[in-house]
TORMAR-958934 format. One line per field, with one value per atom (N, C-alpha, C): y negated, z negated, x negated; atom name. Coordinates in Angstrom, 3 decimals. Each point is the difference from the previous one (the first is absolute). Example, Ala and Ser with C-alpha at 12.3 -4.5 7.8 and 13.67 -1.06 7.14 Angstrom:
<nodes>
Y <- c(5.690_-1.190_-1.200_-1.050_-1.190_-1.090) $
Z <- c(-7.800_0.000_0.000_0.720_-0.060_-0.730) $
X <- c(-13.190_0.890_-0.900_0.350_-0.820_0.770) $
atom <- c(N_CA_C_N_CA_C) $
</nodes>
This chain:
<nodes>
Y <- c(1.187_-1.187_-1.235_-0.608_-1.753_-0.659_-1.192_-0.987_-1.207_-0.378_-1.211_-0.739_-1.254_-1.606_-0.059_-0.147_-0.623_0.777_1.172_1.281_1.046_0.552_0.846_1.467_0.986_1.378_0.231_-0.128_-0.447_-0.649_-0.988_-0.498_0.387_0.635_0.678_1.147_0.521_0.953_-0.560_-0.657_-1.228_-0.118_-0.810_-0.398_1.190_1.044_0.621_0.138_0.441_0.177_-1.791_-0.753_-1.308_-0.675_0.699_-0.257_0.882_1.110_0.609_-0.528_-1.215_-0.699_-0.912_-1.036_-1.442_0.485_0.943_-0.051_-0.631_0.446_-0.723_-1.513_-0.448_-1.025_-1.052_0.709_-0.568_-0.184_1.210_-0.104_-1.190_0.247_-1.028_-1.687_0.145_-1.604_-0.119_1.294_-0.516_-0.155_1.122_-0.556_-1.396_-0.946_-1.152_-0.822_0.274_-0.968_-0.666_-0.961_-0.394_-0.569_0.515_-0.334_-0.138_-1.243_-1.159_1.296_-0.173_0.500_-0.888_-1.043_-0.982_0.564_0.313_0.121_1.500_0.646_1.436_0.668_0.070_0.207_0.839_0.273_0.881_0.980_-1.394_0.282_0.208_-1.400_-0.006_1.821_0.323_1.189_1.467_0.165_1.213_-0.350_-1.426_-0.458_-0.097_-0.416_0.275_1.306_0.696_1.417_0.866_-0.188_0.557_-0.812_-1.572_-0.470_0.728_0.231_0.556_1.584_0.826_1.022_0.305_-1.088_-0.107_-0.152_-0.696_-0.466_-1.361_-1.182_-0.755_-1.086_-0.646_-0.062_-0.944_-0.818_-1.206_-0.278_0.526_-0.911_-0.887_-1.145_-1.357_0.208_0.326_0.327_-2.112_-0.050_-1.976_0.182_0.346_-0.306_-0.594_-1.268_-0.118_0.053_1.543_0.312_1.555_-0.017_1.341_0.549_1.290_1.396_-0.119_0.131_-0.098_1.841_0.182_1.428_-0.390_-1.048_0.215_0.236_0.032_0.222_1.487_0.965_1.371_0.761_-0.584_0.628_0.019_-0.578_-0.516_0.389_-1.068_-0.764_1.016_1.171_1.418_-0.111_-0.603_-0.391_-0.465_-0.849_-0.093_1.141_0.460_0.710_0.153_0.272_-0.187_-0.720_0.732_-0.588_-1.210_-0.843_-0.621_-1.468_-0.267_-0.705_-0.971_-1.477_-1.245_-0.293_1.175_-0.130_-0.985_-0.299_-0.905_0.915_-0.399_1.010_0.337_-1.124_0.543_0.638_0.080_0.615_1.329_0.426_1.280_0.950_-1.136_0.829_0.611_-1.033_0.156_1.183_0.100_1.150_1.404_-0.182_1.445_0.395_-1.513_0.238_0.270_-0.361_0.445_1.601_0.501_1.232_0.871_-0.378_0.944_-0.226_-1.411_-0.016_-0.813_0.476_-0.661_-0.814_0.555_-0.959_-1.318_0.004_-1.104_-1.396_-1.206_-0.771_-1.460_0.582_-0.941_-1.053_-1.452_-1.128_-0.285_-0.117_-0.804_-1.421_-0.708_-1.421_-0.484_-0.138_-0.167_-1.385_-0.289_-1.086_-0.396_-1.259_-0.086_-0.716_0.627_-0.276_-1.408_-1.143_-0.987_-0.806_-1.619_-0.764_-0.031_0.256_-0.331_1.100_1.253_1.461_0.376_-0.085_0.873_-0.003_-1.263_-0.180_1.207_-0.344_0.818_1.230_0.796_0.779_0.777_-0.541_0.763_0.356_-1.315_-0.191_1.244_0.754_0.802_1.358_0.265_0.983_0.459_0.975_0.297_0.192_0.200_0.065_-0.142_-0.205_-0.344_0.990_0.998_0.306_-1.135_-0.135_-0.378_0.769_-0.026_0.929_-1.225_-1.357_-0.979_-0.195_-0.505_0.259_-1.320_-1.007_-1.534_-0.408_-0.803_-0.384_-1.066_-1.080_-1.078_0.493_1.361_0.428_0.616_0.929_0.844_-1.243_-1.140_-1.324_-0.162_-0.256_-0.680_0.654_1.331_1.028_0.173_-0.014_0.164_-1.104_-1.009_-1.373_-0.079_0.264_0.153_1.026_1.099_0.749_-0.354_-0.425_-0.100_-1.435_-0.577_-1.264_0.877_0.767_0.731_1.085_0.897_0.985_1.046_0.218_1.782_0.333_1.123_0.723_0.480_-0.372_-0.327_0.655_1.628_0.637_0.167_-0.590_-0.546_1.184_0.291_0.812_-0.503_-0.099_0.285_0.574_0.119_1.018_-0.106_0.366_-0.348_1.228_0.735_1.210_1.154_0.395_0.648_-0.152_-0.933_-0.740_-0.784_-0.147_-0.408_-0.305_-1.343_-0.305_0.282_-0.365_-0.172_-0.559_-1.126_-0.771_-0.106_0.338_0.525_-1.848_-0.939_-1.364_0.159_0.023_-0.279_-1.019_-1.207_-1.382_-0.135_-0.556_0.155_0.755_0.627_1.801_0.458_-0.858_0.098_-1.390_0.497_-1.065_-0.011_-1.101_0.205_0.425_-0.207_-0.007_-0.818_-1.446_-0.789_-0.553_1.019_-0.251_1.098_0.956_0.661_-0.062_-0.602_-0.249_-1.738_-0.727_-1.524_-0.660_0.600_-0.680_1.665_-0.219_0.737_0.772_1.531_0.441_-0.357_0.028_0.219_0.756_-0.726_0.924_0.009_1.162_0.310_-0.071_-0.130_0.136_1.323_0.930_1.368_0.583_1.135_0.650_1.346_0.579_1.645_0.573_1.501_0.109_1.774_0.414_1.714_0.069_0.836_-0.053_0.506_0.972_0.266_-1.078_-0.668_-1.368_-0.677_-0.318_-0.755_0.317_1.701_1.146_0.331_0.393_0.255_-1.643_-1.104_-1.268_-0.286_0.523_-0.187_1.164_1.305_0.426_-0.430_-0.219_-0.733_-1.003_-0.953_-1.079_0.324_1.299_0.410_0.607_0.964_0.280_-1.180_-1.049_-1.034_-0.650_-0.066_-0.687_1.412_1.341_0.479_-0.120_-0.080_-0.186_-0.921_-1.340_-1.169_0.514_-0.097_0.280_1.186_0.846_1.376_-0.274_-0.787_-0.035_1.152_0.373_1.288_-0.440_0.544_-0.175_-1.295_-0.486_-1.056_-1.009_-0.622_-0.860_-0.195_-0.077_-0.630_-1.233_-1.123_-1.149_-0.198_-1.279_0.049_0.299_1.179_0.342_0.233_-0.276_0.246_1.321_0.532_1.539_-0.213_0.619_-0.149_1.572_0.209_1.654_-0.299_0.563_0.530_1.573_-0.728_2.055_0.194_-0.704_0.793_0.726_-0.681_0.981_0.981_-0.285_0.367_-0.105_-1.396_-0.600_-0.784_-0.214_-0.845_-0.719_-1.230_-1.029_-1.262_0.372_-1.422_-0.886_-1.462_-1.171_-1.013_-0.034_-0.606_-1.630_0.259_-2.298_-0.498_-1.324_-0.491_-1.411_-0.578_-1.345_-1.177_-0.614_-1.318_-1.085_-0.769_-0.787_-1.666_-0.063_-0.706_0.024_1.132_0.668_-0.779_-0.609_-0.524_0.088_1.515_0.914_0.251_0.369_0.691_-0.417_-0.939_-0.599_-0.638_0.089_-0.701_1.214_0.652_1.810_0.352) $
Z <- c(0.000_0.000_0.000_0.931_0.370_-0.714_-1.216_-0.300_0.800_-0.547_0.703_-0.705_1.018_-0.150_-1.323_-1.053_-1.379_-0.678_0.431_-1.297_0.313_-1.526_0.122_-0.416_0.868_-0.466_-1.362_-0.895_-1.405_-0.557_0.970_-0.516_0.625_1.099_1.001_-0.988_-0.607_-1.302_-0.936_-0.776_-1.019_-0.068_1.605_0.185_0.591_0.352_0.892_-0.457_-1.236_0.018_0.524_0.053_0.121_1.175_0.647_1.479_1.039_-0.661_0.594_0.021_-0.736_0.122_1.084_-0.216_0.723_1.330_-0.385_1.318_-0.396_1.119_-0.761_-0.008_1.074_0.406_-1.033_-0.967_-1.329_-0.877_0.098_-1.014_0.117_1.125_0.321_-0.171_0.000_-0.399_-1.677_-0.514_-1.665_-0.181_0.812_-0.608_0.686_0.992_0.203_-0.624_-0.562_-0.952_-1.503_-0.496_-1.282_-0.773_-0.916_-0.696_-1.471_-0.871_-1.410_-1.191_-0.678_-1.001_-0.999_-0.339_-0.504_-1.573_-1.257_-0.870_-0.176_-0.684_-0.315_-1.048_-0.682_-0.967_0.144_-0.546_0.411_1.146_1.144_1.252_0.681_-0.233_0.765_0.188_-1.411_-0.319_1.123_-0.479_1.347_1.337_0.161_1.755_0.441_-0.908_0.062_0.770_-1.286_0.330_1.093_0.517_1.262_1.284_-0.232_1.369_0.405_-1.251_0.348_-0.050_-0.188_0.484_1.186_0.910_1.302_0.782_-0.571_0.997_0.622_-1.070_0.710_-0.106_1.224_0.254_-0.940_-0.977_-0.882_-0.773_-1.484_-0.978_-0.437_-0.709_-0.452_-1.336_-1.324_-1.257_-0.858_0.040_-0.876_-1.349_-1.007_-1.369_-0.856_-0.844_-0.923_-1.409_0.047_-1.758_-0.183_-1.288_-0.317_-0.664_0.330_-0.505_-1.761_-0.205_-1.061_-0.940_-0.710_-0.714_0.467_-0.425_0.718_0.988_1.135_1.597_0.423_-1.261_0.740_0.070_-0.348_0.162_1.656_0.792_0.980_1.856_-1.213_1.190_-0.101_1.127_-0.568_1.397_0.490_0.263_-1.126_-1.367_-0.935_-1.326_-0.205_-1.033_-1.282_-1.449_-0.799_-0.276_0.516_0.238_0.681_0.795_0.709_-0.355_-1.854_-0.561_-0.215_0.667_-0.427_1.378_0.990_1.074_1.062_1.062_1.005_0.862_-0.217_0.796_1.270_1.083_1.278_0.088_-0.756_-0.095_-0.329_-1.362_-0.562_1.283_0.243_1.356_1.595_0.553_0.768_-0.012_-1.318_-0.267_0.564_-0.513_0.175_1.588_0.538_1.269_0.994_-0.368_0.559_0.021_-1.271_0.172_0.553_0.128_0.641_1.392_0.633_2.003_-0.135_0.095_0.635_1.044_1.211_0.885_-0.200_-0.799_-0.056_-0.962_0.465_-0.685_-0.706_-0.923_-1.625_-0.252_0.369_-0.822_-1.243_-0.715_-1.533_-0.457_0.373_-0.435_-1.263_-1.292_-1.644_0.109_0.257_0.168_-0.337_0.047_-0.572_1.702_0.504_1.336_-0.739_1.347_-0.586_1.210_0.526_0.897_0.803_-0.938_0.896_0.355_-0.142_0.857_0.445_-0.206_0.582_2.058_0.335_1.574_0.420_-0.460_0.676_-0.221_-1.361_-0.444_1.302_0.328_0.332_1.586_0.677_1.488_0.185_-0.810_0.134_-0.385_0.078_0.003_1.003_0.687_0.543_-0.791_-1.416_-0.645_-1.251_-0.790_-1.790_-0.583_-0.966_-0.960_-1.461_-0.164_-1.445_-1.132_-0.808_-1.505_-0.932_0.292_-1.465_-0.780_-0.951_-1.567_0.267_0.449_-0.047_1.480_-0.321_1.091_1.019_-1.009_0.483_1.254_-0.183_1.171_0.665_0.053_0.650_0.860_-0.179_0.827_1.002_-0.983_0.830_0.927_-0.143_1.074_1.367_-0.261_1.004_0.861_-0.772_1.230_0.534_-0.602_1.338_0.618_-0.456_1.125_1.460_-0.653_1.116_0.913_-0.763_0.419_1.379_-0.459_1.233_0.472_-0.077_0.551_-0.290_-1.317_-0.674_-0.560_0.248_-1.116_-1.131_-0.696_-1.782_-0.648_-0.331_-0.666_-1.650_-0.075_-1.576_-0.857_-1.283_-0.532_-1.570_-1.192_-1.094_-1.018_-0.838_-0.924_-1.721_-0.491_-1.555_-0.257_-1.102_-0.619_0.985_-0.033_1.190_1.338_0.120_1.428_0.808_1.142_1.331_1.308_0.606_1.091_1.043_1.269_1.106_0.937_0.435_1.557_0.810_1.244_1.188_0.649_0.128_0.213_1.400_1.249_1.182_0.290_0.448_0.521_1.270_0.268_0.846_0.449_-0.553_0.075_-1.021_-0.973_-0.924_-1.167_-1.553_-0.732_-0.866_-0.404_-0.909_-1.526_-0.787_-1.497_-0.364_0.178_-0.895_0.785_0.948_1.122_-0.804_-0.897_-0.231_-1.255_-0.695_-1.758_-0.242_0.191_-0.305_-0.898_-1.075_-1.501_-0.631_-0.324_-0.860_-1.087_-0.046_-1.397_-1.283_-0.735_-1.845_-0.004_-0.566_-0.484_-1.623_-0.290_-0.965_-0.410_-0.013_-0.262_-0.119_-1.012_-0.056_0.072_0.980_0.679_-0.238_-0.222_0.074_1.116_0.309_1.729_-1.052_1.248_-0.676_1.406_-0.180_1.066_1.024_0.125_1.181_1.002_-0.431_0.732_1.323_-0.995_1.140_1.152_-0.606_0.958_0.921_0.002_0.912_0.905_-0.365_0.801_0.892_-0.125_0.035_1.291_0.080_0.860_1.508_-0.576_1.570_-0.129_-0.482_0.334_1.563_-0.414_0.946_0.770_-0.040_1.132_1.235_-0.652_1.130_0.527_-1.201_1.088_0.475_0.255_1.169_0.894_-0.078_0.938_1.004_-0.481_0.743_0.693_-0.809_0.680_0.752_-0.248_1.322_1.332_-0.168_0.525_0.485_-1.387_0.134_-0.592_0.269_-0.738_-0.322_-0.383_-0.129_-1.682_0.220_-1.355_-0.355_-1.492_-0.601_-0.138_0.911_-0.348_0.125_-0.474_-0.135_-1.061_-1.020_-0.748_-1.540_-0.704_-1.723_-0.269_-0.367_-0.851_-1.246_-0.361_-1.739_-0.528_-1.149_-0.711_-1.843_0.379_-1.589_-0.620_-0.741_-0.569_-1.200_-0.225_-1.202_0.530_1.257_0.732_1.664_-0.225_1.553_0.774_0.775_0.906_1.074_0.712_1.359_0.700_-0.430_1.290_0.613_0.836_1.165_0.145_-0.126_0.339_1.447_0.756_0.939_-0.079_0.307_-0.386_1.252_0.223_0.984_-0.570_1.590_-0.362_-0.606_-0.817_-0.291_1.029_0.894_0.588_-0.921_-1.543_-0.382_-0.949_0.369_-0.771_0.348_-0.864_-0.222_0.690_-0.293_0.720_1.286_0.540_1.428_0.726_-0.270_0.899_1.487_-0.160_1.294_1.080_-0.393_0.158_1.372) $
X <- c(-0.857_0.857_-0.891_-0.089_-0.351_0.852_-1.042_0.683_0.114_1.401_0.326_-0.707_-0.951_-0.774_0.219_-1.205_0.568_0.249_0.214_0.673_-1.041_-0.647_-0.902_0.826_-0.870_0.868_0.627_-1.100_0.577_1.681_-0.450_1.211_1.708_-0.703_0.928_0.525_-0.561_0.309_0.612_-0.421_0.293_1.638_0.439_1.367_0.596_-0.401_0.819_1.783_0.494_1.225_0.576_-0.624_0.883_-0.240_-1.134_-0.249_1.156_0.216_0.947_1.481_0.292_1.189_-0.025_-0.858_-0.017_-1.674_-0.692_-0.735_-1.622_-0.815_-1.367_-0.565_1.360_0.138_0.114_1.616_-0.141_-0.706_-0.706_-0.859_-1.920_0.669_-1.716_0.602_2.027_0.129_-0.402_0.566_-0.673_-1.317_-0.998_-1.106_-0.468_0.336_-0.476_0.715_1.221_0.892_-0.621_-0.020_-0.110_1.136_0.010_1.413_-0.553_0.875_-0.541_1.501_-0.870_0.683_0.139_1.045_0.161_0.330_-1.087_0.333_-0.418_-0.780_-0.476_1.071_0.736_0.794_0.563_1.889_0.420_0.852_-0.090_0.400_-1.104_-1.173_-0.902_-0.965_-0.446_-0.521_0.215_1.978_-0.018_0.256_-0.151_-0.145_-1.267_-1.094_-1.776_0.116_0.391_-0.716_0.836_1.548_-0.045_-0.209_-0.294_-0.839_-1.127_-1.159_-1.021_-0.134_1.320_0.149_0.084_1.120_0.506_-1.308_-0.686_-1.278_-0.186_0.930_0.282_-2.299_0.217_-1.319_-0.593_0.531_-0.673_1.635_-0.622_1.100_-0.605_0.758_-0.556_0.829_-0.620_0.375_0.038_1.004_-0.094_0.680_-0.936_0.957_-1.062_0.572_-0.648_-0.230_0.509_-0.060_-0.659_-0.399_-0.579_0.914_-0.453_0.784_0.162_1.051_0.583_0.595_0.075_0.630_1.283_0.574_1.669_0.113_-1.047_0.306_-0.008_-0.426_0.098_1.023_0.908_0.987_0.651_-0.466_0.575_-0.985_-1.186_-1.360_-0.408_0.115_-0.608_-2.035_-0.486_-1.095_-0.832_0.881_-0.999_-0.326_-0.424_-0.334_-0.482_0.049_-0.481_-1.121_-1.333_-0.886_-0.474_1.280_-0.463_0.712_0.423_0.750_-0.972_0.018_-0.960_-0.573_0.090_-0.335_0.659_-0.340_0.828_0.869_1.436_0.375_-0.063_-0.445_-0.032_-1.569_-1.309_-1.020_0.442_1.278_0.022_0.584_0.665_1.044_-0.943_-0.657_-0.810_-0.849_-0.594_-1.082_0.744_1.252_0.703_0.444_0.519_0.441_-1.352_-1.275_-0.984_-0.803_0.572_0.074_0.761_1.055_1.518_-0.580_-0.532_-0.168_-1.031_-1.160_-0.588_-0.276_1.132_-0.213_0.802_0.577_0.713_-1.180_0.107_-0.392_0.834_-0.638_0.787_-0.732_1.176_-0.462_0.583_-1.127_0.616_-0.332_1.452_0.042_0.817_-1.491_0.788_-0.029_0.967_0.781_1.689_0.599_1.805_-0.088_0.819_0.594_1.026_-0.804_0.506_0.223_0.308_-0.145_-1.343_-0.845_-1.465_-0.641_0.771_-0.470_0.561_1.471_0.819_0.493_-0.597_0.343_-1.501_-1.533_-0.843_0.364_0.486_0.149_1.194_0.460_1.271_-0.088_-0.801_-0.798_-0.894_-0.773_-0.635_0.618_1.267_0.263_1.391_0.355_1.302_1.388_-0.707_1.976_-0.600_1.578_0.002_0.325_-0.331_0.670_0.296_1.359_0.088_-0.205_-0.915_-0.729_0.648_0.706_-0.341_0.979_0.304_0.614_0.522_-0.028_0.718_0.570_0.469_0.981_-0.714_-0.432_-0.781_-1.042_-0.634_-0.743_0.376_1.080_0.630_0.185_0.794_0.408_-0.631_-1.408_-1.677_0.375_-0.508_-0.264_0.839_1.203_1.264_-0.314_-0.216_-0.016_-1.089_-1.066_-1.180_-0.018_0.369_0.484_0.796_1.081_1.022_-0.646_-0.705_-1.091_-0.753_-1.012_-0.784_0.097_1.307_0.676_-0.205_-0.138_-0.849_1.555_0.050_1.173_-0.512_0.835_0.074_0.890_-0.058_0.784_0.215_0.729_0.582_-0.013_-0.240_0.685_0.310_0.868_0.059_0.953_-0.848_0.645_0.539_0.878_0.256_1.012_-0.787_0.390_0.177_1.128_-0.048_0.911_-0.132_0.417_-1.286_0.424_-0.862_0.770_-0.909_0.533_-1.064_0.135_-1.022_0.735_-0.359_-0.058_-1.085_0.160_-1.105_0.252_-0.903_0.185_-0.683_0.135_-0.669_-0.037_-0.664_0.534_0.789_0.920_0.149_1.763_-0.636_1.160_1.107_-0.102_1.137_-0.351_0.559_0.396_-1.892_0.024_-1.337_0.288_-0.897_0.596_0.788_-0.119_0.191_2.027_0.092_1.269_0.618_-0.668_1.052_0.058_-1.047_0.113_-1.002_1.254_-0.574_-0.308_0.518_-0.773_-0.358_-1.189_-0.626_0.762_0.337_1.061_-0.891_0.699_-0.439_-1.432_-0.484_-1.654_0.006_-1.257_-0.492_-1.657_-0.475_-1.266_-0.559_0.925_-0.267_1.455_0.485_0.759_0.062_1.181_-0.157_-0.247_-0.870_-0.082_-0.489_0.950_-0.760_-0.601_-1.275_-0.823_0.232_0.870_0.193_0.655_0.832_0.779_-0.715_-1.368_-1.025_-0.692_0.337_-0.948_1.324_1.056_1.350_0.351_-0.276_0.058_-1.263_-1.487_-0.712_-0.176_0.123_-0.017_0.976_0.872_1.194_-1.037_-0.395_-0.941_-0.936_-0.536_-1.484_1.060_1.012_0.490_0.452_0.781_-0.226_-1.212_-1.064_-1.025_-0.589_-0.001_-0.026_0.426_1.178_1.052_-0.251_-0.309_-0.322_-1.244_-1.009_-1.218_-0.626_0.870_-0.134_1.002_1.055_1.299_0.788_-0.075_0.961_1.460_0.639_1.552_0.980_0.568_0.525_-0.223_-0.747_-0.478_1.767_0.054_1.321_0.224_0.277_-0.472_1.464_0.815_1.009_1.012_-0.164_0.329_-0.535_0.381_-0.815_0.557_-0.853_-0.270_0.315_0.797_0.277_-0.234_-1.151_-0.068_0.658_0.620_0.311_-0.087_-0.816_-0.842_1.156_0.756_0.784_1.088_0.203_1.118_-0.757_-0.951_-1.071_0.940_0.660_-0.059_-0.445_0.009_-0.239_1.228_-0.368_1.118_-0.409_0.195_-0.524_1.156_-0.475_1.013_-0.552_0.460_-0.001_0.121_-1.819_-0.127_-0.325_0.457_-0.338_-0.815_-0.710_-0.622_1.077_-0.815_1.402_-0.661_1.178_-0.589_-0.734_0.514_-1.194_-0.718_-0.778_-1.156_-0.968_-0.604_-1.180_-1.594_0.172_-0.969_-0.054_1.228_-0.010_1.066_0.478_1.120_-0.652_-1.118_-0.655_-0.465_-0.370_-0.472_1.277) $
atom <- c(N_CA_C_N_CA_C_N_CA_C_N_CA_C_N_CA_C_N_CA_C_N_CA_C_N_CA_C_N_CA_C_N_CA_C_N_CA_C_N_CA_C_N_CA_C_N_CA_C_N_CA_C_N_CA_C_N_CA_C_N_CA_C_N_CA_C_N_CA_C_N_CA_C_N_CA_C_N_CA_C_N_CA_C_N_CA_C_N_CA_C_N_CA_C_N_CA_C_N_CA_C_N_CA_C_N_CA_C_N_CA_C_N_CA_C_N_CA_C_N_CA_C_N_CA_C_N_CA_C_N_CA_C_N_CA_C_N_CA_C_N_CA_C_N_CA_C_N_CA_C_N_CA_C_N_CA_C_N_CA_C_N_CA_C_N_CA_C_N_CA_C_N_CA_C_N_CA_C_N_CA_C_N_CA_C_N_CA_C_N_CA_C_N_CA_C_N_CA_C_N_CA_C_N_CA_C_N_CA_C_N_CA_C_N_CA_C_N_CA_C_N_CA_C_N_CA_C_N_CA_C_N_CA_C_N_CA_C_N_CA_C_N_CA_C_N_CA_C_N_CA_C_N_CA_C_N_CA_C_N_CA_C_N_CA_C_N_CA_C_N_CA_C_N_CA_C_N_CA_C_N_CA_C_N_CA_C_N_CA_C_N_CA_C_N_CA_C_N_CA_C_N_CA_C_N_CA_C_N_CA_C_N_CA_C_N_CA_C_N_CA_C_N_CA_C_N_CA_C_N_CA_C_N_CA_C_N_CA_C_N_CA_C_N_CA_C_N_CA_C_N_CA_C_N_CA_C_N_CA_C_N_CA_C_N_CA_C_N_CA_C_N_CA_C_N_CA_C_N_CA_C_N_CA_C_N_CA_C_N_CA_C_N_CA_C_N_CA_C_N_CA_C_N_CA_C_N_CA_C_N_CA_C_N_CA_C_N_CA_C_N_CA_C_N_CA_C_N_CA_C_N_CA_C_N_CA_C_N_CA_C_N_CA_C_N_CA_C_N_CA_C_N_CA_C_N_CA_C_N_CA_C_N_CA_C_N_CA_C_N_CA_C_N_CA_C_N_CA_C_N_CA_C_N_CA_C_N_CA_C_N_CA_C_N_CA_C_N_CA_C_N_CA_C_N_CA_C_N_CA_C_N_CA_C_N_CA_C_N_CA_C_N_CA_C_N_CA_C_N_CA_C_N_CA_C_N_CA_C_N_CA_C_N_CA_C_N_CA_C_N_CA_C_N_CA_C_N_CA_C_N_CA_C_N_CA_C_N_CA_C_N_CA_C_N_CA_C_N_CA_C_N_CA_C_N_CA_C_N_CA_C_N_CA_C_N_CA_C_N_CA_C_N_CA_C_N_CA_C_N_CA_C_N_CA_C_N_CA_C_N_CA_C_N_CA_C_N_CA_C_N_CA_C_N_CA_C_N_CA_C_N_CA_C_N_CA_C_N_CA_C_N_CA_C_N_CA_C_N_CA_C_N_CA_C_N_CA_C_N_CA_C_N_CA_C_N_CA_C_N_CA_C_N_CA_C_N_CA_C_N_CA_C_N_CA_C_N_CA_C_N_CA_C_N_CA_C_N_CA_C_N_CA_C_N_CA_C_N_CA_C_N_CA_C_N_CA_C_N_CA_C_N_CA_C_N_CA_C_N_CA_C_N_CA_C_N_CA_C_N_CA_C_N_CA_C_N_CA_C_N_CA_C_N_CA_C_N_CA_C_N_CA_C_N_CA_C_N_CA_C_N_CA_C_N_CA_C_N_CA_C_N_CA_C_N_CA_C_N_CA_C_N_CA_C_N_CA_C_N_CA_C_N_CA_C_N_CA_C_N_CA_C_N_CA_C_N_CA_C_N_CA_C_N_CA_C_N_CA_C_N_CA_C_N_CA_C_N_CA_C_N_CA_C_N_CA_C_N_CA_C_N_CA_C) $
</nodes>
């Protein structure tokens, strides 16, 4: 078997059950793809680690806090040992062992006004990993600013949402949730929550970036683990959204 340009036999092994879905074609779009993992935590954590399962070609890890004992319940990339540490360093180490071919940036940094436009320019898509609203915001609008899709996700106890934001192609965040809900500082979340929102996360940015299947854009995902449900609501753009009314 001849690899295709860019893909070494290895890795032709590596992906095979998922090359056999979308093709090697797809698979050579993940590995030239780079995709920002906005926030290492408890979304960010199991979207790290199946980007760089998938093979996607460069994650960009941005959090600026260290691993904490309250985070293991959840942030399953950080580990006992790795409490005081930075979390996109604790995280990185691991995702560099699972693929090597993949390469990991770690930026310990608070995604703010004065990073977040380069930050976002250098990569093909968003995952949302963050805990506040104020950036989830940031993020959406420079997104929808320079045309990256920005897949939302969050979570409290055991519930979860996800919006797939394309520019362009459907509603953004802030078209379908305009003032910020109620916050906490500290939140209930049983760990699995972050890890069940977090995977549909990477399934759409496969999706996009292999162009396989139909991204969900358009609709919000709602999970509720006390009843293990799934329901989608059908959002559209508001024509005066702030964000993307110009789009």
């Amino acid at each position: 078997m001849s690899a295709l340009a860019g893909l070494s036999e290895e890795e032709l092994a590596r992906y095979d059950r998922q090359i056999r879905i979308f093709g090697r074609e797809g698979q050579q779009r993940l590995k030239n793809a780079a995709v920002m993992v906005a926030g290492v935590g408890g979304l960010g954590s199991p979207a790290a680690l199946y980007l760089a399962a998938a093979g996607v070609g460069k994650i960009v890890l941005v959090d600026k806090e260290r691993v904490e004992l309250s985070n293991l319940n959840r942030q399953i990339l950080h580990w006992t040992g790795d409490i005081g540490t930075p979390k996109v360093r604790s995280a990185a180490e691991k995702l560099r062992k699972l693929n090597p071919h993949v390469e990991v940036e770690e930026v310990f940094a608070e995604i703010n006004e004065s990073n977040i436009m380069d930050l976002v320019k250098r990569v093909d898509l968003v995952i949302d990993g963050m805990d506040n609203w104020e950036t989830r915001y940031l993020i959406n609008r420079v997104c929808v600013e320079v045309g990256r899709p920005f897949i939302h996700a969050g979570v409290y106890g055991m519930h979860g949402q996800m919006l797939v934001i394309i520019p362009g192609k459907g509603p953004c965040l802030q078209c379908v949730i305009p003032e910020p809900p109620p916050s906490a500082e500290v939140f209930p979340v049983l760990g699995t929550t972050p890890g069940i929102l977090a995977m549909m996360q990477v399934t759409e940015a496969v999706k996009i970036l292999t162009g396989y299947g139909q991204p969900a854009v358009g609709k919000m995902v709602i999970y509720d683990g006390t009843t293990m449900t799934f329901e989608e609501i059908s959002v559209q753009k508001r024509e005066d959204c702030p964000v993307c009314r110009k789009k």
